[in-house]
C-alpha positions in Angstrom: 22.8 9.8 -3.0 22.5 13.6 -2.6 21.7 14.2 -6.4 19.3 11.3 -6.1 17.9 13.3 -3.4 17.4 16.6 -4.8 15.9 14.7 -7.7 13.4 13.5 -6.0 12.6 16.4 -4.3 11.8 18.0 -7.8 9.8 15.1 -8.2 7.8 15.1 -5.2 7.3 19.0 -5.7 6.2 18.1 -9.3 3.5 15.2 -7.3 2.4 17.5 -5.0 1.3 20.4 -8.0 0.2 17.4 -10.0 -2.0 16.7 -6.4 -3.3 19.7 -6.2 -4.7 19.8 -9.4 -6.5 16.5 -8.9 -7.9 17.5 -6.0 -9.5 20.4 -7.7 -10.9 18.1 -10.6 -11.7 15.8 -7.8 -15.3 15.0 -9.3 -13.8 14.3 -13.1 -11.2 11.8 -11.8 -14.2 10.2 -9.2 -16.1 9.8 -12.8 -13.4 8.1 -15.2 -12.9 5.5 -12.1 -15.1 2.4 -12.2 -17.7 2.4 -9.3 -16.7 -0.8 -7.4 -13.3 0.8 -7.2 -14.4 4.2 -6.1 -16.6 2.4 -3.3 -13.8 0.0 -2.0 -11.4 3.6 -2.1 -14.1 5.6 0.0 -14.9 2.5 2.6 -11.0 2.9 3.2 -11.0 6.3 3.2 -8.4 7.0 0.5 -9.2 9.9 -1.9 -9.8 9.1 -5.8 -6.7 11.4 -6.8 -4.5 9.0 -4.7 -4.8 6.2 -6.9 -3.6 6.0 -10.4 -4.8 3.4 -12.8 -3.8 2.3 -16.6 -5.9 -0.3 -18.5 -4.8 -0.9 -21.5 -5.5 -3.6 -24.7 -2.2 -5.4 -25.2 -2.1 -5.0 -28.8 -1.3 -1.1 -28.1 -4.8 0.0 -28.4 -6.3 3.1 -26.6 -6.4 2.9 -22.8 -9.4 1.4 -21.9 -9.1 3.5 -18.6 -6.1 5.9 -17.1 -5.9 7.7 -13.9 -3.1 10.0 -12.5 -0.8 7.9 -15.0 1.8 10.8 -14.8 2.0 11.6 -11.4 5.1 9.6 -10.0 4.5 7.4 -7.2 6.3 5.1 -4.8 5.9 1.5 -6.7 6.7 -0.4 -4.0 7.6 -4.3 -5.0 6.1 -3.2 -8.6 9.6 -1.9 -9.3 10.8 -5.9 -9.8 9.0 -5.6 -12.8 12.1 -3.1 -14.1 14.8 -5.1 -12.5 13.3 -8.3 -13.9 12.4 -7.2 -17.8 15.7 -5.2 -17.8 17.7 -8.1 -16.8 15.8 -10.8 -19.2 16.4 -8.4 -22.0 19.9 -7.7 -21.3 20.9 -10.6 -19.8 19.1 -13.3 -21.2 16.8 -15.7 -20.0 19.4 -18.3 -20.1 22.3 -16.4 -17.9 23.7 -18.0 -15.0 26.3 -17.3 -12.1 29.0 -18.8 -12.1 30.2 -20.0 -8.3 34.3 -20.6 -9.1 36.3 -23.3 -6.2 39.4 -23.5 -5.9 41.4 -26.5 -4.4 44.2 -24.0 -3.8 46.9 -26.7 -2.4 48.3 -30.6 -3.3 45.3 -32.9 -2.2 47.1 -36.4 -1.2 46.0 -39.2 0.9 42.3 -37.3 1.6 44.1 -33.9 2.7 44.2 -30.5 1.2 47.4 -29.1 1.8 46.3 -25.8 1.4 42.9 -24.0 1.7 39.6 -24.0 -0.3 39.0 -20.8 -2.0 35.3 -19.9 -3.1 34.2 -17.0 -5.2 31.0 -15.4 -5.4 29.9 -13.3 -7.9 26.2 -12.9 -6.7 24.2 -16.2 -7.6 20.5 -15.8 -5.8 20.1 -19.2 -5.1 22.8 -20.6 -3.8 20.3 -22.1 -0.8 21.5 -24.8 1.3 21.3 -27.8 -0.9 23.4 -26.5 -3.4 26.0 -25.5 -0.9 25.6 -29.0 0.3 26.4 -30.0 -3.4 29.1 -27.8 -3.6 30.6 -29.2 -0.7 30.1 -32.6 -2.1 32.0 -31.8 -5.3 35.0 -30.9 -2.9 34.9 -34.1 -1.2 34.7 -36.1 -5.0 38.0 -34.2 -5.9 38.9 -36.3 -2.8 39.4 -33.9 0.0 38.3 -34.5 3.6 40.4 -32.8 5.3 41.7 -29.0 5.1 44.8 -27.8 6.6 44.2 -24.2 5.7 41.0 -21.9 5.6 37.9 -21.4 3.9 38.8 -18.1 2.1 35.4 -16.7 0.7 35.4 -14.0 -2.2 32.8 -11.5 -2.0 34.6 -8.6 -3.9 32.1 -8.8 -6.9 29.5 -6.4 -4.9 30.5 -3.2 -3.6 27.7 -1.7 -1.8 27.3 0.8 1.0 27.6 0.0 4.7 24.2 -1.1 6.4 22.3 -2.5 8.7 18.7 -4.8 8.1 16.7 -3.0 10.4 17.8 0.6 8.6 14.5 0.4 6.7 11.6 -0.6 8.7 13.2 -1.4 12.4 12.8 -5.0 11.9 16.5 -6.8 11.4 15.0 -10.2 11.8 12.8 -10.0 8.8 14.0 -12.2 6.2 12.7 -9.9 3.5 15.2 -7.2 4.5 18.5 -9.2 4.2 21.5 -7.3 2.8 22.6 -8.8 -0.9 26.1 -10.0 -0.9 28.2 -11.2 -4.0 28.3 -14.6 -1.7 24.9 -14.8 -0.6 24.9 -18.1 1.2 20.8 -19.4 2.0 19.9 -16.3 1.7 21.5 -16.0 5.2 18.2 -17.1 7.0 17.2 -19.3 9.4 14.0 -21.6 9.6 12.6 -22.5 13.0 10.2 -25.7 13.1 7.7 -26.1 15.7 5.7 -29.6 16.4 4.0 -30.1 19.3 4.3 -33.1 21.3 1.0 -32.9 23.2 2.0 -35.7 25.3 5.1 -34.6 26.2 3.7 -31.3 27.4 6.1 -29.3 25.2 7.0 -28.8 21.1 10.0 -30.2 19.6 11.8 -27.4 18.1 14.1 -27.8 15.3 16.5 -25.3 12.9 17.3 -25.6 9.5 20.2 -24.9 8.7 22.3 -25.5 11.9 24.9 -23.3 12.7 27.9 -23.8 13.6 28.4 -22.9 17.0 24.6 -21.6 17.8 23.0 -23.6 20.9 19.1 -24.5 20.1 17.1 -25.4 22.9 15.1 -29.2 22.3 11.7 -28.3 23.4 9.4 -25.8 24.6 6.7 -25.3 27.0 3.6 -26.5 25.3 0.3 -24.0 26.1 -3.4 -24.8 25.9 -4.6 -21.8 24.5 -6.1 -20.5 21.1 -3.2 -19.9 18.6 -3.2 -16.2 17.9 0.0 -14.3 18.1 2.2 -17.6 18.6 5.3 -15.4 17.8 5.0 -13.3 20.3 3.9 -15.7 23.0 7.2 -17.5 22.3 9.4 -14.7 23.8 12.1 -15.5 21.3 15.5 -14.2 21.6 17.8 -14.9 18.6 21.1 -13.8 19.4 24.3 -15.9 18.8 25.3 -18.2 20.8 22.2 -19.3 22.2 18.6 -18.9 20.8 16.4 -18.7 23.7 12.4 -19.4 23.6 11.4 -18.1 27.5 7.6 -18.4 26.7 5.2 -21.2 25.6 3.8 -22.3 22.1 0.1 -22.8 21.7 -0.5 -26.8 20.8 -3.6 -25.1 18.7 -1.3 -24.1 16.3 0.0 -27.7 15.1 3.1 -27.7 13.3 4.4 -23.5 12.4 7.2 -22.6 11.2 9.1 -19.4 11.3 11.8 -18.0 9.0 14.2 -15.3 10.5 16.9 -13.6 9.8 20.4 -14.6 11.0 21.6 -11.4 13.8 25.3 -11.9 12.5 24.9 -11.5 9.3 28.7 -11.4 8.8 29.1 -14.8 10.3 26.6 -16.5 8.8 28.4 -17.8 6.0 31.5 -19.1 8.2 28.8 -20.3 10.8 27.0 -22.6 7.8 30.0 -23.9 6.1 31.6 -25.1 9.2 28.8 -26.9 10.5 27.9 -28.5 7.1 31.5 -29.1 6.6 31.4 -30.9 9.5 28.4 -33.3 9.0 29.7 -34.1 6.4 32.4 -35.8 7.7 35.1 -33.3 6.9 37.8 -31.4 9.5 38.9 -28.2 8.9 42.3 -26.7 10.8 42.2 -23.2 9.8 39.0 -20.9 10.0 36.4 -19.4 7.3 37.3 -16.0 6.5 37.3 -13.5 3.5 39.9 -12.9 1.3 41.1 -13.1 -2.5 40.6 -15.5 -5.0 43.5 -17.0 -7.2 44.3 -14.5 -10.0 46.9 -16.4 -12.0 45.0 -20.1 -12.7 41.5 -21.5 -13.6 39.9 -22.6 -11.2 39.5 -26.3 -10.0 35.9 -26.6 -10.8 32.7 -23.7 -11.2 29.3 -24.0 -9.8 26.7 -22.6 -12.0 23.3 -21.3 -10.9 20.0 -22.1 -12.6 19.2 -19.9 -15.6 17.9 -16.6 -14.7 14.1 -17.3 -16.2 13.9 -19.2 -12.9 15.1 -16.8 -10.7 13.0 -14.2 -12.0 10.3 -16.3 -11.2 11.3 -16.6 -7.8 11.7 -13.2 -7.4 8.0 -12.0 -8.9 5.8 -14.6 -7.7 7.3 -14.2 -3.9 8.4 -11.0 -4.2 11.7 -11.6 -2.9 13.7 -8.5 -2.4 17.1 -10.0 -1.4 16.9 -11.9 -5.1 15.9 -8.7 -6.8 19.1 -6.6 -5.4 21.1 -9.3 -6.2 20.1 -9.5 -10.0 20.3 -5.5 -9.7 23.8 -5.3 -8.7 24.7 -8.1 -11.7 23.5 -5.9 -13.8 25.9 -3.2 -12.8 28.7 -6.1 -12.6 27.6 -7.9 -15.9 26.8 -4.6 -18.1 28.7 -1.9 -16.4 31.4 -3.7 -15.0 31.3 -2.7 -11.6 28.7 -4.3 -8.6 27.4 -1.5 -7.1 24.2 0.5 -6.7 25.2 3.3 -8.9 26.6 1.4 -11.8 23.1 -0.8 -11.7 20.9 2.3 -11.3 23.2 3.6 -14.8 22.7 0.4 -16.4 18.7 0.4 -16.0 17.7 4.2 -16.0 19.7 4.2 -19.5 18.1 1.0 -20.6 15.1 2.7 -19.9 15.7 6.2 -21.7 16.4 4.1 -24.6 13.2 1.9 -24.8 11.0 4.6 -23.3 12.4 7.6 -24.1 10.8 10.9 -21.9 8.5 8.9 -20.4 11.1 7.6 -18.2 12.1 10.8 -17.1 10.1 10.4 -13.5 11.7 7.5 -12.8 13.8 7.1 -9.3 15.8 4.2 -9.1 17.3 2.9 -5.6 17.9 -1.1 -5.1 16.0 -2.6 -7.6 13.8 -4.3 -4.9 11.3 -1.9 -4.3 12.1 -1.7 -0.5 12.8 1.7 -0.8 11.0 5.1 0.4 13.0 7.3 -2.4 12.3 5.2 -5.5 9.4 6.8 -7.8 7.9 6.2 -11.3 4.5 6.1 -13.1 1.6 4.0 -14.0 2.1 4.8 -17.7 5.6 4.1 -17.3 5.0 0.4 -16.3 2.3 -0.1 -18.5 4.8 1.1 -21.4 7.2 -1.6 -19.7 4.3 -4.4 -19.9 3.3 -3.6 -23.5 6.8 -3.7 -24.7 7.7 -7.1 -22.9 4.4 -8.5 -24.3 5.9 -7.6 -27.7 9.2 -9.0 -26.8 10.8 -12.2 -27.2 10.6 -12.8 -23.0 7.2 -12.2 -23.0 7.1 -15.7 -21.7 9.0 -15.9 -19.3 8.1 -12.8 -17.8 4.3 -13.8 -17.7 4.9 -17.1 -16.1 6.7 -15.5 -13.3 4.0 -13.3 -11.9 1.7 -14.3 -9.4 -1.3 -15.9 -11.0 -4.9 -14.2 -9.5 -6.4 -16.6 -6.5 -3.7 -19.2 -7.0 -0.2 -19.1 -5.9 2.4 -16.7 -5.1 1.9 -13.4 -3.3 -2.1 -13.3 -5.3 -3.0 -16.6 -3.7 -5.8 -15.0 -1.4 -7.0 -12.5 -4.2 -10.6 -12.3 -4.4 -12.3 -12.2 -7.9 -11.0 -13.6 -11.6 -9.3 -17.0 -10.4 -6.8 -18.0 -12.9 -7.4 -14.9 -14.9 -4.4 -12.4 -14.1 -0.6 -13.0 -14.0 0.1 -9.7 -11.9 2.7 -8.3 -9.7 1.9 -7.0 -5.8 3.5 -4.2 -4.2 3.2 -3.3 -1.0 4.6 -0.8 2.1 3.3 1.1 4.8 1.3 3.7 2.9 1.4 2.0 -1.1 -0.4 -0.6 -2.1 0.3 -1.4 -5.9 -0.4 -4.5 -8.9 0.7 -4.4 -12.5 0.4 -7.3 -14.9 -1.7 -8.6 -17.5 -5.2 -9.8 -17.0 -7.3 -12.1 -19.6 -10.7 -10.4 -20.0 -14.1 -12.7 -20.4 -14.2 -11.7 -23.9 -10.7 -13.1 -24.6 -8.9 -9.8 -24.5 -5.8 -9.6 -23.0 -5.0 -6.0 -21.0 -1.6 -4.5 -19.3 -3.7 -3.3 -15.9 -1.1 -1.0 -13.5 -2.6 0.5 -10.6 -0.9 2.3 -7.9 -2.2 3.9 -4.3 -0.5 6.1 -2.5 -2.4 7.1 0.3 -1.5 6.5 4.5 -4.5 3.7 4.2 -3.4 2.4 1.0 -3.0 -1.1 2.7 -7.0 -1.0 3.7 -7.3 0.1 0.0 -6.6 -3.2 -1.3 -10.8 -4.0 -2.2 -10.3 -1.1 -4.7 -7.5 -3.6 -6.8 -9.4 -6.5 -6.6 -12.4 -4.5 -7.8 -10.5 -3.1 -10.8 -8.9 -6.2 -11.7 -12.9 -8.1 -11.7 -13.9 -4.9 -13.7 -11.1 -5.4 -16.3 -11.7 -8.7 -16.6 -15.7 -8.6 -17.1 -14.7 -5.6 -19.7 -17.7 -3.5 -18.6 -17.4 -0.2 -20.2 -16.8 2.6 -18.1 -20.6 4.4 -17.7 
């Protein structure tokens, strides 16, 4: 972490020269930028030299337009599109995690003598329904009963000791879950709320229950507008009892809310016992961690759906707890060890080798893109685009970015409907999109832009302009 630092120190002394430059070419750089874009920049008050731009023809033509390509920038969610083109390449679109079980004990008359062992080794969607299954496939081996424990194997990841709300203060946001090599429903929880205007009061609901977590039936219903319904709740989530001390506006109708579990170290014990249970199974020891069986195969193995789906998962939501995981296989699968370093090894050489120097101001972190240190360059993920458009992935790559006014994280985008597959970024001051956008003349374009700027999130006009501008292909005047 401290080389990483000092690293990017060079490299934010390197933006900051490469700023001051801009700033005195100001009028230049406010010339090569189309004018919608530079009008959407100045209503949000972000300079020109903050935002760097490459639109390019996919068949490796000359930039149509490029801004501040070599400056290295914070790409926010944009840096999925490494962790996801990486891993199809060197993974393969068809890899999958295995989930081994072990029956680790005589099963006779509907009892395991013995515990049930599970090992993870970082599947991304092992949501509820395929732990339900998994479950299921115990109970078909004819267990119902367990004398022993639950051990869980999570010794595939190694990663440093945290805490959700170390990035942004906010534990309880889904999108900043801790990966885990057993990453169990992403360890969240999904609050229902339908009012009952009858009744006076809304019907609350939690999927998944937890074992041992008390859920009040109802709350107070309110006749007001529905604005900031979260807040007017007056939620409190902590174990044992979730607590809802306000009202819920019956203007809303029926809202739900996804949160993250406060224990995330029980979670997994807390959801296998209580599914465990409804299904009709006992269980006389407790969920805990431990080893997996070394010396025999296991009893059966759980396999996860190819990656080409989970990539998709991971671009068109932008799903950050996904993204770490497939980082830290990468270390695992390629490197041989799950932990941040070996992944950031396993990419930053995979880069070197496709991209050679122009790689060179890239700053790897968590493969996610939640990350303040991480850095790279518009030409960099333009190069990336280009070369996966050339690539034998291109496919599935393409399919899993957000499509332009249609689903995924571009489903309000204003402007080209159905015309750009392209990836959002986001934090508090970068606001980011890299894909590939179809132009009315039938030419296809890699388009990365990137704004770094404290209003970069009122910035956002300025890439829907571009991405209307690339698509009309109106020379630049």
């Amino acid at each position: 972490m401290r080389a990483m630092r000092r690293r990017l120190s060079r490299l934010t002394t390197r933006w900051l020269a490469a700023g001051l430059f801009c700033a005195a070419a100001g009028t230049a750089l406010a010339q090569a930028l189309p004018p919608a874009v530079m009008q959407a920049l100045a209503q949000a008050q972000v300079p020109a030299q903050h935002m760097a731009v490459v639109v390019q023809p996919v068949d490796g033509g000359a930039p149509r337009l490029q801004a501040q390509a070599d400056v290295p920038m914070n790409p926010a969610s944009l840096m999925k599109l490494v962790t996801t083109t990486a891993a199809l390449e060197l993974l393969g679109p068809a890899y999958t995690w295995p989930t081994p079980v072990w029956l680790d004990g005589r099963v006779r008359n509907g009892t395991l003598d013995g515990s049930l062992v599970i090992q993870g080794t970082g599947d991304p969607k092992l949501v509820l329904e395929r732990v339900w299954l998994l479950l299921r496939r115990v109970q078909q081996a004819g267990v119902q009963r367990i004398r022993g424990d639950i051990v869980l194997d999570r010794s595939a990841f190694a990663t440093p000791a945290g805490r959700p709300a170390d990035f942004d203060g906010e534990p309880l946001k889904p999108y900043n879950v801790q990966p885990d090599a057993l990453l169990l429903n992403h360890k969240a929880v999904v609050y229902t709320f339908t009012p009952e205007p009858e009744r006076r009061r809304a019907r609350v609901s939690a999927e998944p229950a937890l074992a041992g977590v008390m859920l009040p039936a109802t709350v107070r219903l309110d006749a007001g507008p529905c604005e900031d319904w979260r807040t007017q709740l007056q939620a409190s989530f902590e174990p044992p009892r979730v607590r809802f001390r306000g009202s819920y506006p019956a203007a809303c109708g029926e809202r739900q809310w996804p949160v993250a579990f406060p224990e995330a170290d029980r979670y997994n014990a807390r959801l296998l016992q209580a599914l465990w249970r409804e299904m009709g199974g006992t269980l006389r020891g407790t969920v805990r961690d431990g080893a997996a069986p070394a010396d025999r195969a296991p009893s059966f193995v759980v396999s996860s759906p190819p990656l080409a789906d989970v990539v998709r998962d991971i671009n068109k939501f932008s799903n950050n707890v996904m993204a770490q995981q497939l980082f830290l296989t990468l270390g695992a699968a390629r490197a041989g060890s799950g932990t941040p370093e070996a992944a950031r090894q396993v990419v930053q050489q995979w880069l070197a080798e496709r991209f050679g120097p122009a790689a060179g101001g890239t700053v790897l972190d968590n493969g996610s893109g939640l990350s303040r240190e991480q850095r790279t360059t518009a030409r960099l993920l333009a190069r990336l685009l280009l070369h996966a458009y050339a690539g034998p992935t291109m496919p599935e790559l393409m399919s899993s970015l957000p499509v332009s006014a249609q689903d995924g994280t571009l489903r309000r985008m204003q402007g080209a409907p159905g015309r750009a597959h392209l990836k959002t970024g986001s934090l508090r001051d970068v606001a980011g999109i890299a894909g590939y956008v179809l132009g009315a003349s039938g030419k296809r374009y890699v388009l990365v832009a990137l704004i770094h700027d404290p209003q970069a999130p009122a910035a956002r006009g300025a890439l829907d302009a571009l991405v209307q501008w690339t698509y009309d292909d109106t020379p630049v005047p």
